[in-house]
C-alpha positions in Angstrom: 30.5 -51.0 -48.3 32.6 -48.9 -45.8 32.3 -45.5 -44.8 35.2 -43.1 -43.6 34.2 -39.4 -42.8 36.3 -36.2 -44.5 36.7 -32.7 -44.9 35.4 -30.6 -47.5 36.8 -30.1 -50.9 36.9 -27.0 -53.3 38.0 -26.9 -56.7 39.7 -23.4 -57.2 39.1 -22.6 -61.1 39.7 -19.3 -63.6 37.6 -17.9 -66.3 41.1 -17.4 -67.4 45.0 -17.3 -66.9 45.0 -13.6 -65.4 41.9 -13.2 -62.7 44.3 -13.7 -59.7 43.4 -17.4 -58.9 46.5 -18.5 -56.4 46.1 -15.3 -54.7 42.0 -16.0 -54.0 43.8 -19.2 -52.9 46.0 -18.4 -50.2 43.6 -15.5 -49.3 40.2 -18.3 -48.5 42.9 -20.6 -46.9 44.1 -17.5 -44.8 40.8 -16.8 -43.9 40.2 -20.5 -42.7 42.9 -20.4 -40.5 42.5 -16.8 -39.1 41.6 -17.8 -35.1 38.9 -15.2 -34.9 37.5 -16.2 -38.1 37.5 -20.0 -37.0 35.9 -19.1 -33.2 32.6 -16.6 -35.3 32.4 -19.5 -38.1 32.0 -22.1 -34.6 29.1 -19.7 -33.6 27.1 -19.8 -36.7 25.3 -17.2 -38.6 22.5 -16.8 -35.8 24.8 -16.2 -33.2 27.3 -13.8 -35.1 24.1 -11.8 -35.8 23.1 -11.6 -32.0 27.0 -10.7 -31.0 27.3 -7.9 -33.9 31.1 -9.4 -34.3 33.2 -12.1 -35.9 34.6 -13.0 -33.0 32.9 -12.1 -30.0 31.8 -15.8 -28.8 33.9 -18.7 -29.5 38.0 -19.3 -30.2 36.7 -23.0 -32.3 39.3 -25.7 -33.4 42.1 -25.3 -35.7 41.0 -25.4 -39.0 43.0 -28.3 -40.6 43.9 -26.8 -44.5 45.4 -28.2 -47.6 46.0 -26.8 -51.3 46.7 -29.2 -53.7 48.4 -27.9 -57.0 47.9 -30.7 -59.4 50.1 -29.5 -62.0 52.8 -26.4 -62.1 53.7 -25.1 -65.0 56.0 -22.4 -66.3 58.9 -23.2 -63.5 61.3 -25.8 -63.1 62.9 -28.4 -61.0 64.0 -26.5 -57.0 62.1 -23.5 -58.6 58.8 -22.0 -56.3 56.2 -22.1 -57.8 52.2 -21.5 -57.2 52.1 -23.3 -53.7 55.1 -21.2 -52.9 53.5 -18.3 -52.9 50.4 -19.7 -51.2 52.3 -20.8 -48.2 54.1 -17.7 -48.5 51.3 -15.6 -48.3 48.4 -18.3 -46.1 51.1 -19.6 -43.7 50.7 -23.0 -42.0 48.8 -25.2 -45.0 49.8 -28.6 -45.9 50.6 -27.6 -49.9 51.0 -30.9 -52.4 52.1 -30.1 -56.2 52.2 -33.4 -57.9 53.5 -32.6 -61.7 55.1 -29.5 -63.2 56.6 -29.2 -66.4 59.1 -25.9 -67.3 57.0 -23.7 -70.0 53.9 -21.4 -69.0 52.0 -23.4 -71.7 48.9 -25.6 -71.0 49.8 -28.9 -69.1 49.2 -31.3 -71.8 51.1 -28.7 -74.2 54.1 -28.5 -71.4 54.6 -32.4 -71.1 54.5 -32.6 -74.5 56.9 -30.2 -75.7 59.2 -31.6 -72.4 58.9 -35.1 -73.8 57.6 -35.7 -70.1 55.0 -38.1 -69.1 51.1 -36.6 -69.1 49.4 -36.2 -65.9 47.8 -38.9 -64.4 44.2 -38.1 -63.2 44.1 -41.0 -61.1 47.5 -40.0 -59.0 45.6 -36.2 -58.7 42.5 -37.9 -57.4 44.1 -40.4 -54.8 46.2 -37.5 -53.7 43.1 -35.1 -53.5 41.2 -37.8 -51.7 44.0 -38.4 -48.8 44.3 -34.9 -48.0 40.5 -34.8 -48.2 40.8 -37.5 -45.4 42.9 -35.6 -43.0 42.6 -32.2 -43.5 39.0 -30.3 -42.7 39.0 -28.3 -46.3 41.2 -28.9 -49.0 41.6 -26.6 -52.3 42.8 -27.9 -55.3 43.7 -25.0 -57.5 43.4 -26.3 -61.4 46.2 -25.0 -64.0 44.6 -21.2 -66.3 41.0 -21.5 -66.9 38.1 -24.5 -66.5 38.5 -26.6 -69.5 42.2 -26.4 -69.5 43.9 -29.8 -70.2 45.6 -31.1 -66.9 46.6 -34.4 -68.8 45.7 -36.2 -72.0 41.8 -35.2 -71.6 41.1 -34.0 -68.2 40.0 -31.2 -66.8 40.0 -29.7 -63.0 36.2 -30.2 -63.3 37.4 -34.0 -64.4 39.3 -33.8 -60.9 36.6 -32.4 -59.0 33.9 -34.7 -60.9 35.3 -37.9 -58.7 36.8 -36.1 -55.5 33.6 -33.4 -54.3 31.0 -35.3 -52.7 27.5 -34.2 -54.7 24.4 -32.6 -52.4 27.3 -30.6 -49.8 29.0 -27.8 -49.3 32.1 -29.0 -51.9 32.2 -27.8 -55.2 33.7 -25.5 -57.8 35.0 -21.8 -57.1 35.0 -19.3 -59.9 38.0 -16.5 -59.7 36.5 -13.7 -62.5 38.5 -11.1 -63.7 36.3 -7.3 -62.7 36.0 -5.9 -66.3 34.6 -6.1 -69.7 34.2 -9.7 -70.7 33.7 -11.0 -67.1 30.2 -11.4 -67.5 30.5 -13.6 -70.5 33.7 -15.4 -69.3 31.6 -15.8 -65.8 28.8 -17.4 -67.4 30.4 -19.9 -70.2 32.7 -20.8 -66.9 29.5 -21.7 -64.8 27.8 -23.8 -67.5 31.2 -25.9 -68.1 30.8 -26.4 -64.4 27.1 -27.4 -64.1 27.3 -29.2 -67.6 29.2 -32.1 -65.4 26.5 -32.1 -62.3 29.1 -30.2 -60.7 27.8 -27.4 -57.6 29.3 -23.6 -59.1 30.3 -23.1 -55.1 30.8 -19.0 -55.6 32.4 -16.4 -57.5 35.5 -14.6 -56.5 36.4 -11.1 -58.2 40.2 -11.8 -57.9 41.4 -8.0 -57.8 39.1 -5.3 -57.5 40.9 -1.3 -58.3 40.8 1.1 -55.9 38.7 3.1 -58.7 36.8 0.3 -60.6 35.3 1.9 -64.1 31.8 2.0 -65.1 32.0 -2.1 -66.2 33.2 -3.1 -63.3 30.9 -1.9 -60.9 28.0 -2.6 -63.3 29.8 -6.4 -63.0 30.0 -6.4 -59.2 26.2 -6.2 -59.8 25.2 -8.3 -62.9 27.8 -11.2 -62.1 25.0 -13.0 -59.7 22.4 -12.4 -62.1 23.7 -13.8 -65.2 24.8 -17.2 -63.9 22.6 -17.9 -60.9 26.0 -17.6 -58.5 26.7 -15.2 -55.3 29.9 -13.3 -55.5 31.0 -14.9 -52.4 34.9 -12.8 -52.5 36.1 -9.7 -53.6 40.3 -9.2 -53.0 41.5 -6.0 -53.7 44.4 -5.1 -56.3 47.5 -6.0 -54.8 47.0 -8.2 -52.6 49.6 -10.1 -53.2 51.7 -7.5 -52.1 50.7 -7.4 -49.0 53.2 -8.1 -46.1 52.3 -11.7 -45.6 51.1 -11.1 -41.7 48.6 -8.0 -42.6 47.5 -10.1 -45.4 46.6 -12.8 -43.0 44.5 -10.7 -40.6 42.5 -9.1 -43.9 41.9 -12.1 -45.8 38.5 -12.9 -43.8 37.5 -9.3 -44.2 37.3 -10.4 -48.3 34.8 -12.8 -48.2 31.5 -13.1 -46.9 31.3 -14.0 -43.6 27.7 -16.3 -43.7 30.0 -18.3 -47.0 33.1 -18.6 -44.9 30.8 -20.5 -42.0 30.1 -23.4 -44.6 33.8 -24.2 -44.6 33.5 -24.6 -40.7 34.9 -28.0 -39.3 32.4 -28.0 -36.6 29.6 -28.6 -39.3 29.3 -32.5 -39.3 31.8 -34.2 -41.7 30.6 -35.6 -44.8 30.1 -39.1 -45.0 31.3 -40.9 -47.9 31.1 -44.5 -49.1 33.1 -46.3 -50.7 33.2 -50.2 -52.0 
């Protein structure tokens, strides 16, 4: 047996095709790379408590970030797609999109229709695991909701089954949709996710109004409660439209701050094994 050290991994999944998943994207990779972020995550939760700021202690290391887009749909070839707008919107990430096929349909659906070879699960897992290997977090943002068919049979939680490394900080973030039907969605999501061994890492309410209805605020409340998970990010409406430098200095401001520290690369890389 030999054992090489690596960065964290996070499967980014949807309840559906509409909760704002590759804008929660960008936004927690934003947030990684935000210098004051990196230098409060350094100081730990203790320490941010006795400073009363983010920032007020320690600058940290870079934080090294990758998104990985296993499969694009909906665009074709020289066309941007989801990654685009992440790097668009992030800034410096190391982006990988490794199959894309040209109608908004389910990948398996898409390379069918195309008369284009399936996704390969193994080619998404080696790819996921060399970023993992360089990079101190690496997101790999799955294709409309959590049981979506990336190839013939797998799912992102297929993907994430053989590249998160089980009893850490990886695991599987949940973008929900605010209104009526998020609870239900929320929940069937989590089990999917547990159902495999797999760690539910947080939810992430992908665009919150600036006048949420009665639902919504009763779901800001009742999401934790019904499946067990902390609501770890809340991005306003519009986010995306954002210009891409004040959308950069909020993005850390979205998600709570004690979460964010678990993504720090100062916490001691995960060893993994391997034959």
């Amino acid at each position: 047996m030999t054992i090489r050290r690596r960065g964290r991994v996070l499967a980014v999944t949807g309840t559906s095709t509409d909760v704002g998943k590759t804008v929660a994207t960008a936004a927690l990779a934003a947030a990684c790379l935000l210098p004051e972020v990196r230098g409060a995550i350094t100081a730990g939760p203790s320490e941010r408590r006795r400073s009363g700021s983010r920032s007020a202690s320690h600058e940290g290391p870079g934080t090294r970030v990758a998104v990985c887009k296993p499969v694009q749909t909906g665009v074709v070839p020289d066309e941007p797609g989801d990654l685009a707008e992440v790097r668009r919107l992030a800034g410096d990430v190391t982006a990988v999109e490794l199959f894309r096929y040209p109608e908004p349909l389910a990948p398996d659906t898409a390379a069918r229709r195309a008369g284009m070879p399936l996704a390969d699960p193994a080619v998404i897992v080696r790819a996921v695991d060399e970023l993992a290997a360089s990079h101190d977090l690496t997101l790999v943002e799955g294709a409309g909701g959590v049981l979506v068919r990336l190839g013939e049979a797998a799912t992102i939680l297929d993907i994430a089954a053989k590249t998160v490394v089980p009893g850490t900080d990886d695991g599987v973030l949940v973008v929900v949709a605010p209104g009526l039907g998020a609870l239900n969605h929320a929940e069937l999501t989590v089990n999917a996710v547990r159902a495999l061994g797999l760690r539910p890492a947080g939810l992430v309410i992908g665009w919150w109004p600036a006048d949420p209805d009665l639902a919504m605020r009763c779901n800001r409340t009742d999401l934790p409660r019904v499946t067990g998970v902390p609501v770890v990010g809340v991005l306003p409406a519009g986010a995306a439209d954002l210009a891409p430098a004040d959308f950069r200095r909020r993005a850390a401001s979205w998600f709570d701050e004690d979460w964010l520290a678990t993504l720090s690369p100062t916490r001691s890389e995960q060893l993994v094994r391997t034959p």
